[in-house]
Residue, then its C-alpha position, 0 to 999 in steps of 0.5 A: x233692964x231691957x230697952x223695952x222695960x224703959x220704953x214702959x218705963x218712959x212712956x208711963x211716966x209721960x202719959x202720968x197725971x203729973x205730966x199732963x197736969x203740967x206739960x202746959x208749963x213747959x211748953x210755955x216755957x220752951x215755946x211760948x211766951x215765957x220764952x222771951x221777954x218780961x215773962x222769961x225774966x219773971x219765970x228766971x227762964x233768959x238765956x244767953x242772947x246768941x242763942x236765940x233766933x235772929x240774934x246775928x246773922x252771921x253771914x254779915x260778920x266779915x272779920x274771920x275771928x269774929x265770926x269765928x268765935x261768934x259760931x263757937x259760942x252758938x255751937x257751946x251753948x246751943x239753940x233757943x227753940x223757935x218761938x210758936x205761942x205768945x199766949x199761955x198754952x191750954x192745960x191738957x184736960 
């Protein structure tokens, strides 16, 4: 198989019907107000709180093996993405 056959490949699966009937959900999952909150906890959708934005600010953790092992656990689990909708997203028509 060549890059371009899963190019094809990718960008038919992502403009598919399926896709669009639920890109939505995602997006309220990932960006939205699912994200954080009573709504993340309802969709099993809660991650571990270093890796949301504004959870520390790590320029304030003075003692050096905190901080330390503060930025190893955001570096291990990653980051939440921001927060842009706190309505549900439109459904793609």
């Amino acid at each position: 198989r060549s890059a371009r056959q899963f190019v094809k490949l990718m960008r038919q699966a992502l403009e598919s019907k399926y896709v669009s009937e639920n890109l939505h959900n995602w997006i309220d999952l990932i960006f939205g107000y699912k994200q954080t909150g009573e709504e993340a906890i309802k969709a099993d959708n809660v991650f571990y709180p270093l890796t949301y934005e504004g959870a520390v600010n790590i320029e304030k953790i003075k003692d050096a093996t905190q901080r330390a092992s503060i930025e190893a656990q955001i570096r291990e689990f990653g980051q939440t993405p921001r927060q842009i909708f706190t309505l549900p997203h439109p459904c793609r028509s």
